[in-house]
MIPALUM-713901 format. One record per atom (N, C-alpha, C, O): residue number from 1; residue in one letter; atom name; x, y, z. Coordinates in steps of 0.05 Angstrom, whole numbers, plus 32768, in hexadecimal, padded with zeros to 4 digits. Example, Ala and Ser with C-alpha at 12.3 -4.5 7.8 and 13.67 -1.06 7.14 Angstrom:
BEGIN
@mimar = 1 romi = A zado = N px = 8108 py = 7F8E pz = 809C
@mimar = 1 romi = A zado = CA px = 80F6 py = 7FA6 pz = 809C
@mimar = 1 romi = A zado = C px = 8108 py = 7FBE pz = 809C
@mimar = 1 romi = A zado = O px = 811D py = 7FBE pz = 80A9
@mimar = 2 romi = S zado = N px = 8101 py = 7FD3 pz = 808E
@mimar = 2 romi = S zado = CA px = 8111 py = 7FEB pz = 808F
@mimar = 2 romi = S zado = C px = 8102 py = 8001 pz = 809D
@mimar = 2 romi = S zado = O px = 810C py = 8017 pz = 80A1
This chain:
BEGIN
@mimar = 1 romi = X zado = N px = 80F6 py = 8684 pz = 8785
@mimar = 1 romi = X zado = CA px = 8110 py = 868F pz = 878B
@mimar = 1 romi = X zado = C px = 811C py = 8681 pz = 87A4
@mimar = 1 romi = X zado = O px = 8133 py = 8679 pz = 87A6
@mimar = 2 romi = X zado = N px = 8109 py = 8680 pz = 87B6
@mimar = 2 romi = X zado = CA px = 8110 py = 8676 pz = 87D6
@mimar = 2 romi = X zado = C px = 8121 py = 8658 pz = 87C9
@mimar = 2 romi = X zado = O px = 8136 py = 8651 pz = 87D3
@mimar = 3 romi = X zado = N px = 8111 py = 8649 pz = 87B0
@mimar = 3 romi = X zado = CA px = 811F py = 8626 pz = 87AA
@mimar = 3 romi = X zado = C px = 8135 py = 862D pz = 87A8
@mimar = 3 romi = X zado = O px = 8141 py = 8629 pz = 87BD
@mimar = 4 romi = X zado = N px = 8145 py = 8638 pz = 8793
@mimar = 4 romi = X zado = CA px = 8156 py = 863D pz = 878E
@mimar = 4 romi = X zado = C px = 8173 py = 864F pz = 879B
@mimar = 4 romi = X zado = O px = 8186 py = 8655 pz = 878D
@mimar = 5 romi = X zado = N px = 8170 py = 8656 pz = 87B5
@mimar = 5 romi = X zado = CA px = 8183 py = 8664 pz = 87C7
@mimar = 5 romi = X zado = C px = 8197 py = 8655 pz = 87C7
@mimar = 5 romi = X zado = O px = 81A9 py = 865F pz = 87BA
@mimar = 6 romi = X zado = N px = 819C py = 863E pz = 87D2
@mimar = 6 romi = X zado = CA px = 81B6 py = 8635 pz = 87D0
@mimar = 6 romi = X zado = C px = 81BE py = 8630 pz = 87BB
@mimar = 6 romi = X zado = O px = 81D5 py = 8626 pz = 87BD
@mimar = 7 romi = X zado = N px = 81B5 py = 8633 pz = 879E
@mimar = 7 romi = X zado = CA px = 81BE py = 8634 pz = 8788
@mimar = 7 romi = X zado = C px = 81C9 py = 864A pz = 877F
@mimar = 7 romi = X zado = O px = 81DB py = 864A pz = 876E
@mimar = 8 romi = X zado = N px = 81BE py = 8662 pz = 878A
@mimar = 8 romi = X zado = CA px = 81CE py = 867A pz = 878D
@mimar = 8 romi = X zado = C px = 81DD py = 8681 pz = 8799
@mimar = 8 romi = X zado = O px = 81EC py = 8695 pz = 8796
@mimar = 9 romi = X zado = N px = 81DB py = 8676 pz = 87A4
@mimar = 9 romi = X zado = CA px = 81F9 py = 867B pz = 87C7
@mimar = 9 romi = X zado = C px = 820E py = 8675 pz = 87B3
@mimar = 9 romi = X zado = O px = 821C py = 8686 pz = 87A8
@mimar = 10 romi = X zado = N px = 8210 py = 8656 pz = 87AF
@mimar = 10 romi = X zado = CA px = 8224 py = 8649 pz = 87A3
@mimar = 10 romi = X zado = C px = 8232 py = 8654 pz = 8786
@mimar = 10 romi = X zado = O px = 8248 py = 8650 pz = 877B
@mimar = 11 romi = X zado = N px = 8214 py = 8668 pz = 877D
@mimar = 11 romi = X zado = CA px = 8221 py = 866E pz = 8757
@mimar = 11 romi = X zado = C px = 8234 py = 8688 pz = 8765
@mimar = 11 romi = X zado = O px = 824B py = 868B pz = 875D
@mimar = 12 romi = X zado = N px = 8229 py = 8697 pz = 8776
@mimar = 12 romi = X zado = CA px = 8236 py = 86A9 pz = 8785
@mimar = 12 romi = X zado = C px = 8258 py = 86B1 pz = 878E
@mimar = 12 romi = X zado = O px = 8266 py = 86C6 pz = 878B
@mimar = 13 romi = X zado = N px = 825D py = 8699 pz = 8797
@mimar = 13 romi = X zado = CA px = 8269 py = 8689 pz = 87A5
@mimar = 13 romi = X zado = C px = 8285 py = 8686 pz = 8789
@mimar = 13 romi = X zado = O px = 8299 py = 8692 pz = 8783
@mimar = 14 romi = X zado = N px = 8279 py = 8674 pz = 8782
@mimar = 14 romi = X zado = CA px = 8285 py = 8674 pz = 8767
@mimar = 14 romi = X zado = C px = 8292 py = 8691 pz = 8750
@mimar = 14 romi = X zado = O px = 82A8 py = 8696 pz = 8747
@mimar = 15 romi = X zado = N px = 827B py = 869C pz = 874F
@mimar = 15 romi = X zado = CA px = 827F py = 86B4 pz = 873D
@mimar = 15 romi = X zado = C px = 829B py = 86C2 pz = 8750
@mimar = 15 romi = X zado = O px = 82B1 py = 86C9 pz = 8746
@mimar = 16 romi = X zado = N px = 8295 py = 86C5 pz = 876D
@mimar = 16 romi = X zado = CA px = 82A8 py = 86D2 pz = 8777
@mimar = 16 romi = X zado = C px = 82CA py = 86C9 pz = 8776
@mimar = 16 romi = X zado = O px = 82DC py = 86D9 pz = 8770
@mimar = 17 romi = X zado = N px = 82D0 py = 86A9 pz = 877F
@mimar = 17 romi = X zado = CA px = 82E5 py = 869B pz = 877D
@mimar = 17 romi = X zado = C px = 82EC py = 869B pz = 8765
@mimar = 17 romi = X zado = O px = 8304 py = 869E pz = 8763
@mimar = 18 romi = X zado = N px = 82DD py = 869A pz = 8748
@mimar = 18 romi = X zado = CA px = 82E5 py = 8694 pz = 8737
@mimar = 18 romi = X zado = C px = 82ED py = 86A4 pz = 8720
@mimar = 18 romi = X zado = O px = 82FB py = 869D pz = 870D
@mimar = 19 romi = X zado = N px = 82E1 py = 86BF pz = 8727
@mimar = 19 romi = X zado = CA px = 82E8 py = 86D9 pz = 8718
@mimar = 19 romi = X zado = C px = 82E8 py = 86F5 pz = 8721
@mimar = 19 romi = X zado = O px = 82F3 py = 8707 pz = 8714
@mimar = 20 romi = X zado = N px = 82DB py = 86F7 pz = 8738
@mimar = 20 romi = X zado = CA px = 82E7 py = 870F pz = 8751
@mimar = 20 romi = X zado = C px = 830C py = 870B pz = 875A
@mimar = 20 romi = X zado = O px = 8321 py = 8719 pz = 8758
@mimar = 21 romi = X zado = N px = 8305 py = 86F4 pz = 8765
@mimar = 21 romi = X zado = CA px = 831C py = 86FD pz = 877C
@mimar = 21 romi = X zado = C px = 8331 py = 86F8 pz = 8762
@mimar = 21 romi = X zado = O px = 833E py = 870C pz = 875D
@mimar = 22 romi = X zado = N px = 8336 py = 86E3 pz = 8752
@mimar = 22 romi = X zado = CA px = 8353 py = 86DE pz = 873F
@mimar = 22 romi = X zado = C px = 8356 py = 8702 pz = 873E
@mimar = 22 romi = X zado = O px = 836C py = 870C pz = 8741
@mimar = 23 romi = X zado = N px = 833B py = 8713 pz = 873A
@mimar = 23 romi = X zado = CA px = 834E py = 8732 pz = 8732
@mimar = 23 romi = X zado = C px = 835C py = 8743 pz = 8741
@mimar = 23 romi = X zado = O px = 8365 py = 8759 pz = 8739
@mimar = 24 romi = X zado = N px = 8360 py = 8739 pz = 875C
@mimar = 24 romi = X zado = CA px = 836D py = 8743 pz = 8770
@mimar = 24 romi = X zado = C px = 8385 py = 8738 pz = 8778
@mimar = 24 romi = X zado = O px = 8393 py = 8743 pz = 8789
@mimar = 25 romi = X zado = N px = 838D py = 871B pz = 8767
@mimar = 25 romi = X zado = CA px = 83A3 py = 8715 pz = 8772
@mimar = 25 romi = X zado = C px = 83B7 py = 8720 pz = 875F
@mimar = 25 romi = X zado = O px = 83AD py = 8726 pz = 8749
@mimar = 26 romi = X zado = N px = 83D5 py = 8724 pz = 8762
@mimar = 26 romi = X zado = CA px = 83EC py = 8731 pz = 875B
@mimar = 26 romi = X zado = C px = 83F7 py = 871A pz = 874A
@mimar = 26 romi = X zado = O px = 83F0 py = 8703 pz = 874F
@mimar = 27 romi = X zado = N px = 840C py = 8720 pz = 872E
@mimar = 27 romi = X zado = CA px = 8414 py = 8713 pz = 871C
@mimar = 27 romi = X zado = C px = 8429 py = 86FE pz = 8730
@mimar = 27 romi = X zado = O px = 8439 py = 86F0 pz = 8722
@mimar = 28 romi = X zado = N px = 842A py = 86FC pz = 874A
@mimar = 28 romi = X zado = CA px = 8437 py = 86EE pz = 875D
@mimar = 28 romi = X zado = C px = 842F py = 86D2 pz = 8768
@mimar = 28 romi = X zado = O px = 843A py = 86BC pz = 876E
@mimar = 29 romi = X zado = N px = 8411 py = 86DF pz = 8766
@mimar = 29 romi = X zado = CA px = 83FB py = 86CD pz = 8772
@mimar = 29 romi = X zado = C px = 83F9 py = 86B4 pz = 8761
@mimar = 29 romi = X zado = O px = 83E9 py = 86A5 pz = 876C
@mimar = 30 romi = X zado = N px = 8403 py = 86A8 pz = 8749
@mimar = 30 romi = X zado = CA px = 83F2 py = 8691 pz = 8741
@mimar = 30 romi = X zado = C px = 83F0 py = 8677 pz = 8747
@mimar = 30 romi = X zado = O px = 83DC py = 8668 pz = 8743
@mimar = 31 romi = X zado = N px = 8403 py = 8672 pz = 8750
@mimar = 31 romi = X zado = CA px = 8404 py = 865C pz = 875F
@mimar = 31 romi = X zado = C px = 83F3 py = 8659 pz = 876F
@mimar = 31 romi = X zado = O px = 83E0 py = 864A pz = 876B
@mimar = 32 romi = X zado = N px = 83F8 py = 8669 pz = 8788
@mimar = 32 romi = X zado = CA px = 83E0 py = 8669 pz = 8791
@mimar = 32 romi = X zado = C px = 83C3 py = 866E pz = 8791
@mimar = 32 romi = X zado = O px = 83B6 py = 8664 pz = 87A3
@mimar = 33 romi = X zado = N px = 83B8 py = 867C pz = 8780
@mimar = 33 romi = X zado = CA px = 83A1 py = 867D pz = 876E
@mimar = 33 romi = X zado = C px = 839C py = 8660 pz = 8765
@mimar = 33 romi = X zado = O px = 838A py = 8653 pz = 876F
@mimar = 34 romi = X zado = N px = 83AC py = 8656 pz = 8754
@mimar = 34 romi = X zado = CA px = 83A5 py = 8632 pz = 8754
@mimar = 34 romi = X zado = C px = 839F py = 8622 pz = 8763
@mimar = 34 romi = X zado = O px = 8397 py = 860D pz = 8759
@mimar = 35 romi = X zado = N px = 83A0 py = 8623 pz = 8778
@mimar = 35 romi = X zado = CA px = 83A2 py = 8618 pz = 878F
@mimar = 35 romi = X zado = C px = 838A py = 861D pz = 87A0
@mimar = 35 romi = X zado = O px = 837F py = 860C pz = 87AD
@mimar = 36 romi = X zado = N px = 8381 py = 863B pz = 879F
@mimar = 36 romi = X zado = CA px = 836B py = 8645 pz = 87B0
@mimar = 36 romi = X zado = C px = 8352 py = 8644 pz = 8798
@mimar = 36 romi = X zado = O px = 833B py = 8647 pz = 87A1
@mimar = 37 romi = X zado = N px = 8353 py = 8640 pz = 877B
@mimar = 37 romi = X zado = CA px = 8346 py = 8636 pz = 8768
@mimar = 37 romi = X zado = C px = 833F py = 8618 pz = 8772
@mimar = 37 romi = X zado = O px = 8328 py = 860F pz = 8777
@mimar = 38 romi = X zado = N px = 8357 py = 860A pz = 8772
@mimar = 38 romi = X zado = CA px = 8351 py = 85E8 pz = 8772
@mimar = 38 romi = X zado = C px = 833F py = 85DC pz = 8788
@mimar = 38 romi = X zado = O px = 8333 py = 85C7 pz = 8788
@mimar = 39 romi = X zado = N px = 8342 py = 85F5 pz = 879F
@mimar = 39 romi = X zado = CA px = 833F py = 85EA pz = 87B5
@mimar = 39 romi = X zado = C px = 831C py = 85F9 pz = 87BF
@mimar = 39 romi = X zado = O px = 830F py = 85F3 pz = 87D3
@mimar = 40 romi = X zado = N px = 8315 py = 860E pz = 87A6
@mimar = 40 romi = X zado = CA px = 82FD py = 8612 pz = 87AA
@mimar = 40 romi = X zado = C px = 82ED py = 8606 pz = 879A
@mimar = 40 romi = X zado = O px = 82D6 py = 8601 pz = 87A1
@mimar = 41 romi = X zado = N px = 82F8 py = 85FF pz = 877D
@mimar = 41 romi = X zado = CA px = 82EB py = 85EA pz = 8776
@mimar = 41 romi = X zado = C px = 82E3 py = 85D3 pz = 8785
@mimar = 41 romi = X zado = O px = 82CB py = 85CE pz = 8780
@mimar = 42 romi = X zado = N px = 82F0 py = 85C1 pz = 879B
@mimar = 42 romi = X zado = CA px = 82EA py = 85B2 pz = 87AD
@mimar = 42 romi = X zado = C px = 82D1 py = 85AC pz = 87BB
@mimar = 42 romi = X zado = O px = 82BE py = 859D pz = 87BE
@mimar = 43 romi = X zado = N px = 82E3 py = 85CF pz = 87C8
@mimar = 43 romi = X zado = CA px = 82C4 py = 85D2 pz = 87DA
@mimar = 43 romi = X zado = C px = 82A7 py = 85D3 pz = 87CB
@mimar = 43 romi = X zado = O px = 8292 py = 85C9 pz = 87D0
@mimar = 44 romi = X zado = N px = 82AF py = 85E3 pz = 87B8
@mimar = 44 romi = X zado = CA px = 828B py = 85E8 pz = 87B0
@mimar = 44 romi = X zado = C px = 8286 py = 85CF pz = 87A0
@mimar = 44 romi = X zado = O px = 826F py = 85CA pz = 8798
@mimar = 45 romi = X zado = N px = 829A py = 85BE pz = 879B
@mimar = 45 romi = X zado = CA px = 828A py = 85A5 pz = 8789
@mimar = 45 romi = X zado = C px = 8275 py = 8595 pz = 879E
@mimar = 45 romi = X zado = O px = 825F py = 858C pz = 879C
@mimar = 46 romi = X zado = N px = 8291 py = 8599 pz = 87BC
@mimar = 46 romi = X zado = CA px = 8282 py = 858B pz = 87D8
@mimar = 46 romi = X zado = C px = 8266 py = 8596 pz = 87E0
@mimar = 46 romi = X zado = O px = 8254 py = 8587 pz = 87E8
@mimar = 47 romi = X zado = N px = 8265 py = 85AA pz = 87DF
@mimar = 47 romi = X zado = CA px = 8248 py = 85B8 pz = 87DF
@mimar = 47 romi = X zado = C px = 823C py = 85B8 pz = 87C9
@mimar = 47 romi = X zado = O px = 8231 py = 85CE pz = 87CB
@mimar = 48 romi = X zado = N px = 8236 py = 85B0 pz = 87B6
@mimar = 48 romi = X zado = CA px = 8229 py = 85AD pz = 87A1
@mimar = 48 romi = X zado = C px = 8225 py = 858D pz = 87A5
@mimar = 48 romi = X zado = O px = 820F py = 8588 pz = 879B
@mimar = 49 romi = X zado = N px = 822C py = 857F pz = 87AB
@mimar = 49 romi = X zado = CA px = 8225 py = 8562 pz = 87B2
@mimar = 49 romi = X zado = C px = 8214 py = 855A pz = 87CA
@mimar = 49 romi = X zado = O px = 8201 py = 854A pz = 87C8
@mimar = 50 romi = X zado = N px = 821C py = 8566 pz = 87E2
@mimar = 50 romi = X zado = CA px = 8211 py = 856E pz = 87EC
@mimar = 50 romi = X zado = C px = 81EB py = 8571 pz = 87F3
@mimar = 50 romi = X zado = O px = 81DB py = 8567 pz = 8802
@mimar = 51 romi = X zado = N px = 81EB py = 8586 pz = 87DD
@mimar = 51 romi = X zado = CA px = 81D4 py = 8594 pz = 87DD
@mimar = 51 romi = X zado = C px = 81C5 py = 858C pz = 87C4
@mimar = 51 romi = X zado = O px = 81AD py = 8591 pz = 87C2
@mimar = 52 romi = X zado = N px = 81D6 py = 857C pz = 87AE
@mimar = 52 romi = X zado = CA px = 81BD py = 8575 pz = 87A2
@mimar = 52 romi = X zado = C px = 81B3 py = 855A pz = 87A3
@mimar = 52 romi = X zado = O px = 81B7 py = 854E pz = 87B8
@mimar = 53 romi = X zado = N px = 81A4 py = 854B pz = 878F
@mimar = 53 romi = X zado = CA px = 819A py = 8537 pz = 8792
@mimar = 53 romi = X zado = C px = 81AA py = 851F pz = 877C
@mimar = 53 romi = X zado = O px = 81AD py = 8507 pz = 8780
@mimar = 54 romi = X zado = N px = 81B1 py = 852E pz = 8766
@mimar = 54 romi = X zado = CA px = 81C0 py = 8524 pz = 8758
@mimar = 54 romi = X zado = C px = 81E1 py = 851E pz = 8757
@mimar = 54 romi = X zado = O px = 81F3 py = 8525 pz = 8747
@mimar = 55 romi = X zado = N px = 81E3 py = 850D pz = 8774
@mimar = 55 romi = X zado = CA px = 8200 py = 8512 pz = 877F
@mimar = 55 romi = X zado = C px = 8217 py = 8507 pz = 876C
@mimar = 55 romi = X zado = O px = 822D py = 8511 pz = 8771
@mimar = 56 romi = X zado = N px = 8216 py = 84F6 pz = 8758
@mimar = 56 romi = X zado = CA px = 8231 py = 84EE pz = 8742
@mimar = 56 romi = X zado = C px = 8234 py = 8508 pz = 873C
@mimar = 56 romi = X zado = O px = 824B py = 8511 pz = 873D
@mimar = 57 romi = X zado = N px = 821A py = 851B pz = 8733
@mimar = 57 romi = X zado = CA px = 8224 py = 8527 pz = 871E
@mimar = 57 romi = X zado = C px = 8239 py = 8544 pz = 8727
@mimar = 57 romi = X zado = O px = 8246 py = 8554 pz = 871A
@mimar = 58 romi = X zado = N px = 8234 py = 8541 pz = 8741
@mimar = 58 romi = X zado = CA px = 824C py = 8555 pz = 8747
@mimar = 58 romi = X zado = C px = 825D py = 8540 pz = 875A
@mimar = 58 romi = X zado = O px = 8274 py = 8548 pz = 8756
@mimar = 59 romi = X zado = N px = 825E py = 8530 pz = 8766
@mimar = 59 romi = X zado = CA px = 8272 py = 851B pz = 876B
@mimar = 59 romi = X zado = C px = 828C py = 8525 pz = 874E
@mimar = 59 romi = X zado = O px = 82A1 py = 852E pz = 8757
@mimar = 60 romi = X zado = N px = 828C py = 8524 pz = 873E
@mimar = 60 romi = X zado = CA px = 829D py = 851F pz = 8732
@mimar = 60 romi = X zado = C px = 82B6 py = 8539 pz = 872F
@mimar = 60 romi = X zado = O px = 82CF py = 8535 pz = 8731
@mimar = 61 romi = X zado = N px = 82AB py = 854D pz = 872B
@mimar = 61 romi = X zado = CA px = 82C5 py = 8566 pz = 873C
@mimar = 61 romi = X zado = C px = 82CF py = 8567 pz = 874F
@mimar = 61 romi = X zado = O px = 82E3 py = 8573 pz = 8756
@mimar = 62 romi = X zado = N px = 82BE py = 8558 pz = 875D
@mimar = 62 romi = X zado = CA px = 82D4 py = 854D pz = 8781
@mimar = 62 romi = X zado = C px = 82E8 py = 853C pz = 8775
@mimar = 62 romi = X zado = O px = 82FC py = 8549 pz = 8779
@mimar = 63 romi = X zado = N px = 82ED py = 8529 pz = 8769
@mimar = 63 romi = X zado = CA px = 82FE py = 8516 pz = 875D
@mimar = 63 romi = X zado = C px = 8316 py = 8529 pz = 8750
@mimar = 63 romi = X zado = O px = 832C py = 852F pz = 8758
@mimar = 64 romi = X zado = N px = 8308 py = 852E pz = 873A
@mimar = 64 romi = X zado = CA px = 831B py = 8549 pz = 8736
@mimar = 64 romi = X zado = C px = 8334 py = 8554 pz = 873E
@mimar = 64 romi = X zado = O px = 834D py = 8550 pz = 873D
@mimar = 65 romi = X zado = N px = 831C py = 8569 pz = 874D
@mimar = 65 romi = X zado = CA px = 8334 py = 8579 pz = 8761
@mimar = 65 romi = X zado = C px = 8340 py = 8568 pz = 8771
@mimar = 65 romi = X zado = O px = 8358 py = 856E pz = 8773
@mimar = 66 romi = X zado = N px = 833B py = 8555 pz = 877F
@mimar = 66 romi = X zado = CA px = 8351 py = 8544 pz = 8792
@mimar = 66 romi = X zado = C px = 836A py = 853B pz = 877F
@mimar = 66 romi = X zado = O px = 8381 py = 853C pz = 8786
@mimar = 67 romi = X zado = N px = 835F py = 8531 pz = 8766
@mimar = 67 romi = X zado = CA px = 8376 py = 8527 pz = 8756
@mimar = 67 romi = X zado = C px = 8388 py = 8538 pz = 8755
@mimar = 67 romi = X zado = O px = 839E py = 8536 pz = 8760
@mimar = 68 romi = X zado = N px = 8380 py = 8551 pz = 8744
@mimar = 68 romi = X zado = CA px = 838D py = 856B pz = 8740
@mimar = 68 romi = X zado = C px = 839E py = 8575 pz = 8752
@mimar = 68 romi = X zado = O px = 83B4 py = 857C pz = 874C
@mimar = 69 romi = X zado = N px = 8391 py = 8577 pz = 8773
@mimar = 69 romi = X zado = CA px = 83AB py = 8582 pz = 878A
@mimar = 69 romi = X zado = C px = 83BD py = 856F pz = 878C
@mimar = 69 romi = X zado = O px = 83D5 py = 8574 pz = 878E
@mimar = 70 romi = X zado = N px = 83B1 py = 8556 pz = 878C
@mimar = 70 romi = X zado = CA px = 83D5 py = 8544 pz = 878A
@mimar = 70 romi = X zado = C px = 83D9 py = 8539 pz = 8778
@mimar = 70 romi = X zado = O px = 83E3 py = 8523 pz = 877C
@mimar = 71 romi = X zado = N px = 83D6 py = 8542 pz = 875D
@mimar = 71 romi = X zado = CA px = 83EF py = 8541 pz = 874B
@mimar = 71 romi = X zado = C px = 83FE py = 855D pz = 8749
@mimar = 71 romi = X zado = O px = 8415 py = 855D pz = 873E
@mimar = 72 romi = X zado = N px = 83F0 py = 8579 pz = 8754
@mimar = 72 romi = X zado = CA px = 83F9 py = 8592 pz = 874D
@mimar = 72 romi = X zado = C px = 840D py = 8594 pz = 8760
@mimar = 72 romi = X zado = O px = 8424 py = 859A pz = 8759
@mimar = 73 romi = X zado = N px = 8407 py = 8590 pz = 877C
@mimar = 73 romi = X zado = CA px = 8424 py = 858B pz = 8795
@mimar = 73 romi = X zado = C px = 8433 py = 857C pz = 879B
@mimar = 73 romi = X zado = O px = 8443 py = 8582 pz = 87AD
């Protein structure tokens, strides 16, 4: 269990940004929801690279989401 903690932090992490909080934002919010989506995708791809050993294979949602915020703004 102890190997695997920051693998849980991060599914955590995720579960929350990615299907908690969208249920609290207002039919107002989407834009911004895209944005705080794109931009947590980021981060946790950056921590998932990070921390594993197999760095392409999450290297590549960093690419991603950078593309994504500037073609979306």
């Amino acid at each position: 269990m102890k190997k695997y903690i920051k693998e849980i932090i991060i599914f955590l992490i995720q579960l929350f940004m990615f299907y908690i909080f969208p249920l609290f934002a207002g039919p107002t919010d989407a834009m911004g929801m895209v944005v705080v989506i794109l931009i947590a995708t980021f981060i946790l791809s950056l921590i998932l690279t990070i921390i594993s050993k197999q760095k392409v294979k999450y290297l590549y949602p960093i690419v991603v989401a950078c593309c994504s915020i500037i073609i979306y703004t």
